[in-house]
MIDOSE-1310 file (N, C-alpha, C; in nm, 2 decimals, decimal comma, always signed):
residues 173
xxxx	+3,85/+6,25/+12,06/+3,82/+6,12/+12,12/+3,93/+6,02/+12,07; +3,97/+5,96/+12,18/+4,11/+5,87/+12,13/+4,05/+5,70/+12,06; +4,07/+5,65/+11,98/+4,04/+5,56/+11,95/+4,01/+5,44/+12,02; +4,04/+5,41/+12,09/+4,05/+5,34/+12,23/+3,89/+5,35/+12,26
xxxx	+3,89/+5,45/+12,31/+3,74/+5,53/+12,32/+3,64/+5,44/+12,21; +3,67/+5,50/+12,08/+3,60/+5,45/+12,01/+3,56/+5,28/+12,00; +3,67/+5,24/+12,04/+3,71/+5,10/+11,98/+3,58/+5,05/+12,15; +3,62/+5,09/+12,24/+3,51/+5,01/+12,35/+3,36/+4,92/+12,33
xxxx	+3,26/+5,04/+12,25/+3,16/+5,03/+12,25/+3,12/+4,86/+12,18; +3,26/+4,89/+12,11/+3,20/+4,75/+11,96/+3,28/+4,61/+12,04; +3,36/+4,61/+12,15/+3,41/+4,53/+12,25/+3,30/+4,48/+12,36; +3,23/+4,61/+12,39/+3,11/+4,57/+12,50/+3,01/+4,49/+12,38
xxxx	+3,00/+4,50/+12,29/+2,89/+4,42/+12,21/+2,87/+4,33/+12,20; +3,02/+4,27/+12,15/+3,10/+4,14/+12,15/+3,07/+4,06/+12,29; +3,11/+4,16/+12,39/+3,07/+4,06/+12,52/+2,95/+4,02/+12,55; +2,87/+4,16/+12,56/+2,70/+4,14/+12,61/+2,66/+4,01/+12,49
xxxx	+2,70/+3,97/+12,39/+2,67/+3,91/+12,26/+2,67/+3,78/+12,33; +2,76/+3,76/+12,35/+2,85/+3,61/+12,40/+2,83/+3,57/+12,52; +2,83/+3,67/+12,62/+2,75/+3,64/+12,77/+2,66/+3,54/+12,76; +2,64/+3,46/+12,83/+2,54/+3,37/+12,88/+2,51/+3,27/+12,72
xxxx	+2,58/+3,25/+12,65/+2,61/+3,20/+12,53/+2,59/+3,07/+12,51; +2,51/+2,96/+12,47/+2,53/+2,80/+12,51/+2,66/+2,74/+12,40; +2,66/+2,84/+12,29/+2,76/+2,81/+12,23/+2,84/+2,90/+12,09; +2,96/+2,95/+12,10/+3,03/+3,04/+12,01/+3,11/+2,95/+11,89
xxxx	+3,10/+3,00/+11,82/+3,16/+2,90/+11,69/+3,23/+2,99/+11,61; +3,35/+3,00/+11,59/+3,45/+3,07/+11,50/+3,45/+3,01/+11,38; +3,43/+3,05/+11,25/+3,39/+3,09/+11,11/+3,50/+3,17/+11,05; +3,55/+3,11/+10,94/+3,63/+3,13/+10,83/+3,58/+3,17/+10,75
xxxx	+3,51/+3,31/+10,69/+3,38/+3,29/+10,55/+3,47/+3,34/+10,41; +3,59/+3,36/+10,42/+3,65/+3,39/+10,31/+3,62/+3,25/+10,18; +3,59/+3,33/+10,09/+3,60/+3,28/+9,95/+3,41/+3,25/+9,96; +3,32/+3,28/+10,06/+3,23/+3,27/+10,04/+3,15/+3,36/+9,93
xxxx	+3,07/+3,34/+9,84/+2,99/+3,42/+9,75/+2,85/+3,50/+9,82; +2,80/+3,53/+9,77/+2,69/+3,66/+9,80/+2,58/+3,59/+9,89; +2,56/+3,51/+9,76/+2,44/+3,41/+9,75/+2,43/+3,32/+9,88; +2,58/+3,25/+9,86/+2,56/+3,16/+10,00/+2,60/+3,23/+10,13
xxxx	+2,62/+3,33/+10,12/+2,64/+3,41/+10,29/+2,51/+3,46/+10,32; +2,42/+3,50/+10,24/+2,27/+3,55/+10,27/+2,17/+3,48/+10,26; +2,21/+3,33/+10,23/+2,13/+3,21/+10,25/+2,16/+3,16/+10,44; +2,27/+3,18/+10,43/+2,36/+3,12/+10,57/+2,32/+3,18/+10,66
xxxx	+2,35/+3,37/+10,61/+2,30/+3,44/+10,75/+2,11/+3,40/+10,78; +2,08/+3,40/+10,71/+1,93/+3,37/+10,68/+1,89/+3,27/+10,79; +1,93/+3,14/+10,73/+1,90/+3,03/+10,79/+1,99/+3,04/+10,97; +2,07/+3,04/+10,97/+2,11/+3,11/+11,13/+2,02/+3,17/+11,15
xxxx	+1,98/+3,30/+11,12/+1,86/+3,40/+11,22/+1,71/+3,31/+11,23; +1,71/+3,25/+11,14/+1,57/+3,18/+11,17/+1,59/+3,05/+11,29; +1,69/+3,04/+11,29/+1,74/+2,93/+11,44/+1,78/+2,99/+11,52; +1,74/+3,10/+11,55/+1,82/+3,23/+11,64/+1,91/+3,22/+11,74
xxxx	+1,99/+3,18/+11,56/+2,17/+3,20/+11,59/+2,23/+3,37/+11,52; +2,29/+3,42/+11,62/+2,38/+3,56/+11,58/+2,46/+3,54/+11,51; +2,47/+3,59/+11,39/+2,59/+3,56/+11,29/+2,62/+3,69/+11,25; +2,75/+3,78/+11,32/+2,83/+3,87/+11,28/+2,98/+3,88/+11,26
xxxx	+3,02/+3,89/+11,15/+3,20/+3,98/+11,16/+3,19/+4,10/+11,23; +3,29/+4,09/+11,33/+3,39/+4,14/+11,35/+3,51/+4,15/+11,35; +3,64/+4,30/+11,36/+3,77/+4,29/+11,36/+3,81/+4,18/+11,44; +3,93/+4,15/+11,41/+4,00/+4,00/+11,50/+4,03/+4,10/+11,59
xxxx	+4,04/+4,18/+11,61/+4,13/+4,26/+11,70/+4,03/+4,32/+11,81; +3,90/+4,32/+11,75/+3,79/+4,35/+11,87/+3,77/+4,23/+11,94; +3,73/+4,11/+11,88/+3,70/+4,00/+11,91/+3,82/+3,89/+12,03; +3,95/+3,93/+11,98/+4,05/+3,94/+12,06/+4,00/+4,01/+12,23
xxxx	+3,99/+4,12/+12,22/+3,97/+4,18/+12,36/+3,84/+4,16/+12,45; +3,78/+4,16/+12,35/+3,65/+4,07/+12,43/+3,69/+3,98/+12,44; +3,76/+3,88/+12,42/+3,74/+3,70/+12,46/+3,88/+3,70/+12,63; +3,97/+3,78/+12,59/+4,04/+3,80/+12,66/+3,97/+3,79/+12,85
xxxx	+4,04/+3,73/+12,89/+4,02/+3,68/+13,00/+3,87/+3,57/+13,06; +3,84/+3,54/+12,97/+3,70/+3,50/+12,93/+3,72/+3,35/+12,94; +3,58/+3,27/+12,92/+3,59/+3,12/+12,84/+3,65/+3,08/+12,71; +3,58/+3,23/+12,68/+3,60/+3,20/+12,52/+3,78/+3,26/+12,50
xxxx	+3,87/+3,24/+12,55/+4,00/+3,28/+12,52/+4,08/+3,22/+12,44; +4,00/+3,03/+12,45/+4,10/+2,97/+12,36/+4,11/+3,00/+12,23; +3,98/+3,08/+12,16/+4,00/+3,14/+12,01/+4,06/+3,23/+11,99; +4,10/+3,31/+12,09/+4,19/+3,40/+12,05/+4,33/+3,38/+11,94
xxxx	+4,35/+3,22/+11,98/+4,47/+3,18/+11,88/+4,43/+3,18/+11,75; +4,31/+3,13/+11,69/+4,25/+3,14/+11,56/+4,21/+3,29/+11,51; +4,22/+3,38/+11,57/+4,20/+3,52/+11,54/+4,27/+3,56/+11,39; +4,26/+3,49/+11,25/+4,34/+3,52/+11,16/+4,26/+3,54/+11,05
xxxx	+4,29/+3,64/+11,00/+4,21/+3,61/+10,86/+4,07/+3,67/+10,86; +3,99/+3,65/+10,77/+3,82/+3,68/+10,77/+3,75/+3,58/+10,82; +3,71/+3,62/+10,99/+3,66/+3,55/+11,06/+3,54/+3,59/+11,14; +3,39/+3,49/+11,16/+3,31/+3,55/+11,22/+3,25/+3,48/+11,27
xxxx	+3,16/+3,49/+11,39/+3,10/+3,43/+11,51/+2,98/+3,40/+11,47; +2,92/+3,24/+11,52/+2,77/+3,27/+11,53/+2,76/+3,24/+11,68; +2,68/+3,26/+11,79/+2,67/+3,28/+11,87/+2,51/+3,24/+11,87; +2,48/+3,10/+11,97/+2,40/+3,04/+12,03/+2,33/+3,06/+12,15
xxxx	+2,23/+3,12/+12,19/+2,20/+3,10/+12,32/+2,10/+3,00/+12,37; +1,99/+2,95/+12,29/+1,91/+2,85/+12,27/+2,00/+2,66/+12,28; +1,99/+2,69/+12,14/+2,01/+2,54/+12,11/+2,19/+2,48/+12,06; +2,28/+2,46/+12,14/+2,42/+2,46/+12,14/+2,48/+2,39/+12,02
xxxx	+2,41/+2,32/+11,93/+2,42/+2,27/+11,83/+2,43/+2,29/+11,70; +2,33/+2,41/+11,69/+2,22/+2,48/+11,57/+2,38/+2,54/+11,51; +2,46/+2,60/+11,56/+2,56/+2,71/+11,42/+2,63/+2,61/+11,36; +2,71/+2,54/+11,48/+2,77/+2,42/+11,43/+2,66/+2,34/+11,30
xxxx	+2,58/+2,29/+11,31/+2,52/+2,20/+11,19/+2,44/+2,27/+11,11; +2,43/+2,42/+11,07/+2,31/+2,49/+10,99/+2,48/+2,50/+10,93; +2,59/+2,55/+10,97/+2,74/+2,62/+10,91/+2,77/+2,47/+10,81; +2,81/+2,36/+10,89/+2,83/+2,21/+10,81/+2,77/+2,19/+10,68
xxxx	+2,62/+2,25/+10,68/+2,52/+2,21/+10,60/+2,57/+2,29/+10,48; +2,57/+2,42/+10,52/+2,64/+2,50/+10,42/+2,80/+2,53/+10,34; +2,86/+2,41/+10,41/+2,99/+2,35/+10,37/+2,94/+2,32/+10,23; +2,85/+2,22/+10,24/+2,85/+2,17/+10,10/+2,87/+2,22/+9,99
xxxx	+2,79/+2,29/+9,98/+2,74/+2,43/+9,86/+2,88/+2,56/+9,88; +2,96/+2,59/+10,02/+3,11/+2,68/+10,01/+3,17/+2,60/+10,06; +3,22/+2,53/+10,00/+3,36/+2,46/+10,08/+3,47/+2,51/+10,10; +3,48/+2,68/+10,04/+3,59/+2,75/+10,10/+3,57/+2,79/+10,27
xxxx	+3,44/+2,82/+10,33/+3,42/+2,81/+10,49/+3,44/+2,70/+10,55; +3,50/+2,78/+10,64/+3,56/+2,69/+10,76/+3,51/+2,65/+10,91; +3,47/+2,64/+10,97/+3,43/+2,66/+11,10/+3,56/+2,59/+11,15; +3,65/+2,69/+11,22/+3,79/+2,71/+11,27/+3,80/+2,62/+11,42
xxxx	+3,67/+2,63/+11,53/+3,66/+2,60/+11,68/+3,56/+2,68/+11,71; +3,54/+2,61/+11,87/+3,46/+2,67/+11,92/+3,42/+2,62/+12,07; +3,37/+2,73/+12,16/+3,34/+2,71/+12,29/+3,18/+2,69/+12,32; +3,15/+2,57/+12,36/+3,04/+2,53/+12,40/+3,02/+2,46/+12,49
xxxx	+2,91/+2,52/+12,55/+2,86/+2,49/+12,74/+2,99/+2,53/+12,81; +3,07/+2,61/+12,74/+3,22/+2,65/+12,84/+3,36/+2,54/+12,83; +3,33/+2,47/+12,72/+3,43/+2,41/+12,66/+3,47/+2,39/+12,56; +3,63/+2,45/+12,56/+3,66/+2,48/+12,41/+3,72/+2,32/+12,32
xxxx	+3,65/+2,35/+12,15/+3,64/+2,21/+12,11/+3,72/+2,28/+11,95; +3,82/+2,20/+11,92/+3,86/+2,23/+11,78/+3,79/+2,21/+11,68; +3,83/+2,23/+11,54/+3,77/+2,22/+11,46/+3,71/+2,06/+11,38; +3,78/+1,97/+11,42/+3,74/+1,84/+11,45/+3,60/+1,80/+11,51
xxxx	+3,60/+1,86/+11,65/+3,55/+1,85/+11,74/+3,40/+1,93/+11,71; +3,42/+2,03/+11,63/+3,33/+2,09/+11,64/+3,20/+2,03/+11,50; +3,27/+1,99/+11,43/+3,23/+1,95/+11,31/+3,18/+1,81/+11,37; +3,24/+1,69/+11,46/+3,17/+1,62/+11,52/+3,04/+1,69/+11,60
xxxx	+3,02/+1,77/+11,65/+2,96/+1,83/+11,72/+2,81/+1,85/+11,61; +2,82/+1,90/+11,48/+2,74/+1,94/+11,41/+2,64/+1,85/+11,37; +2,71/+1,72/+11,39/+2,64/+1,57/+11,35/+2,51/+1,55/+11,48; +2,52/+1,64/+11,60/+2,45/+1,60/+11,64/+2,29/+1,66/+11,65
xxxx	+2,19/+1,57/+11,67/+2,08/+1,62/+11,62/+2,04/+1,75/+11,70; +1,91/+1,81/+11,67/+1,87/+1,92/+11,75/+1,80/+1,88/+11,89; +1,78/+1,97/+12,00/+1,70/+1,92/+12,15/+1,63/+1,86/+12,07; +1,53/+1,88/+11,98/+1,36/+1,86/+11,95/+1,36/+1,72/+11,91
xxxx	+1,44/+1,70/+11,80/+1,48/+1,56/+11,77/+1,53/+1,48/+11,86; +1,58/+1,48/+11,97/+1,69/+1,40/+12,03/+1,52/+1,36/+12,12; +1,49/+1,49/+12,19/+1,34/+1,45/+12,25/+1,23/+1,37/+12,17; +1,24/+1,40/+12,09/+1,11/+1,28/+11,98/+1,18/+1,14/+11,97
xxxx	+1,28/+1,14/+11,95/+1,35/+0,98/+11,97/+1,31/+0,90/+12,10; +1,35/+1,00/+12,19/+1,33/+0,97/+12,32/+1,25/+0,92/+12,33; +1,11/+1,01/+12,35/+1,01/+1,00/+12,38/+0,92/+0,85/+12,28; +0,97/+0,84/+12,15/+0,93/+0,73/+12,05/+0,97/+0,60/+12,13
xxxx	+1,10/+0,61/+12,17/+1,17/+0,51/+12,23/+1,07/+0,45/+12,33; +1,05/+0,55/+12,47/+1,00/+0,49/+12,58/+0,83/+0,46/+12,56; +0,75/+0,48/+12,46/+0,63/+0,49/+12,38/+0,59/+0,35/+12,30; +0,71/+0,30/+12,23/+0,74/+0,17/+12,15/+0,67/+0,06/+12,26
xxxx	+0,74/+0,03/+12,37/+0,69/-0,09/+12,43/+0,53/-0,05/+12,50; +0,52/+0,03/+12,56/+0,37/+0,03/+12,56/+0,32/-0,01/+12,46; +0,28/+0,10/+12,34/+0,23/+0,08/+12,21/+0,19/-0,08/+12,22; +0,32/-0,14/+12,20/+0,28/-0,29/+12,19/+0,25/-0,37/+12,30
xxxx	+0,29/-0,35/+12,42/+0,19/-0,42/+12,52/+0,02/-0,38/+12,47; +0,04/-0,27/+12,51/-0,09/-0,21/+12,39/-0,19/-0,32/+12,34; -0,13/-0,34/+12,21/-0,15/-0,38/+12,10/-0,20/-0,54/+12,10; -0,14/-0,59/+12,21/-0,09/-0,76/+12,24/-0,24/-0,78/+12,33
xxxx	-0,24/-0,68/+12,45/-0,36/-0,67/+12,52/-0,50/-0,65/+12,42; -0,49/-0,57/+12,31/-0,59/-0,58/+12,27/-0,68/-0,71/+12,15; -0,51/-0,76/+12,10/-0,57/-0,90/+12,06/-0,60/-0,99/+12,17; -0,51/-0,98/+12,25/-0,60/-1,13/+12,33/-0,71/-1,12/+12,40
xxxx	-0,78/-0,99/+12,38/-0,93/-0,91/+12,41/-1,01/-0,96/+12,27; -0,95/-0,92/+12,22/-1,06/-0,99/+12,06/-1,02/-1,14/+12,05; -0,94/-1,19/+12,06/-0,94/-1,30/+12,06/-1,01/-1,39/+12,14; -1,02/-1,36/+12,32/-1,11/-1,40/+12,39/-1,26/-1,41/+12,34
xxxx	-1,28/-1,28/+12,29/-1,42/-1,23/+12,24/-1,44/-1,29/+12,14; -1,40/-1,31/+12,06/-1,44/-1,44/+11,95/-1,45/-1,56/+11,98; -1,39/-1,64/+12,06/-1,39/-1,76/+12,14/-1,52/-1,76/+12,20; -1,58/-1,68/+12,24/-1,67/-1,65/+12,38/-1,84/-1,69/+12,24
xxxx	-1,81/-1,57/+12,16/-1,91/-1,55/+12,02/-1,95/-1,67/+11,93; -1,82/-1,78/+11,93/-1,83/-1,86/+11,85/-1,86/-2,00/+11,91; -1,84/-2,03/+12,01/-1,92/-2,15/+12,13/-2,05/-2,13/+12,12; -2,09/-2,23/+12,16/-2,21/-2,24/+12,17/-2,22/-2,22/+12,32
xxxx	-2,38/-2,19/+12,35/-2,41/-2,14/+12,51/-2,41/-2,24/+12,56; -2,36/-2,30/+12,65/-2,36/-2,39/+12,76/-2,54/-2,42/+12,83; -2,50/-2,58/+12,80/-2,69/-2,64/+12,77/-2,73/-2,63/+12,96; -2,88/-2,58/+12,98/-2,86/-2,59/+13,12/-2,98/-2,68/+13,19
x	-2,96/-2,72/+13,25/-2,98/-2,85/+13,28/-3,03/-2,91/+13,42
């Protein structure tokens, strides 16, 4: 079997992986320790984000002709994908978070919603909150002014109602 052969199956992986993807994020993990990569992969899978290495050289031929092509230039080194399909956010800011504690990882770029964003870009990217949060803001937001119409309607209901309690009955005559 020619290597070629062999080399396919772990290229179709890479694609079916990335297919329909909300967002790919290329990863630098060299100089990372034990500890913090099995914390990392950890916390990724529980946000079910895919976090695998693969060769640059697989990852290369999958991206090829793809969205994801502009990483191909970053193909260097010990590099690995997390791969989003849920929440476009999540690898980008779970990977940031874990900057702190390895500051030898890198998050290199990345293609999200089909747009490729450097590693500037992407790290801005990580700043931003998750759907759930952005929806609770929201929803707190549009919530706020009722609340207090609310609130305003129900004093000038007690207020009336004490007014009404503390007169005397009108003398009838």
């Amino acid at each position: 079997m020619a290597k070629v052969e062999l080399k396919q199956p772990i290229i179709d992986e890479i694609s079916a992986n990335v297919k329909g993807a909300d967002s790919v994020i290329l990863v630098n993990y060299l100089g990372i320790n034990v500890a913090g990569d099995t914390a990392l992969r950890k916390e990724l899978r529980e946000a079910g984000v895919l976090y695998k290495v693969y060769k640059n050289t697989m990852m290369n031929r999958a991206f090829k002709g793809t969205e994801l092509e502009p990483l191909c230039s970053h193909l260097e080194g010990a590099n690995a994908i997390a791969i989003a399909k849920d929440d476009a956010t999540a690898p980008a800011r779970i990977i940031k978070n874990h900057l702190k504690a390895n500051p030898t990882i890198k998050m290199i770029g990345g293609v999200v919603e089909g747009k490729y964003y450097d590693s500037e870009a992407v790290q801005a990217l990580a700043d931003i909150p998750s759907r759930e949060i952005l929806l609770g803001r929201l929803f707190g937001s549009l919530q706020s002014p009722v609340a207090n119409f609310a609130r305003v309607l129900k004093q000038i209901a007690e207020k009336d109602g004490s007014a009404d309690e503390a007169a005397p009955a009108p003398a009838e005559g």
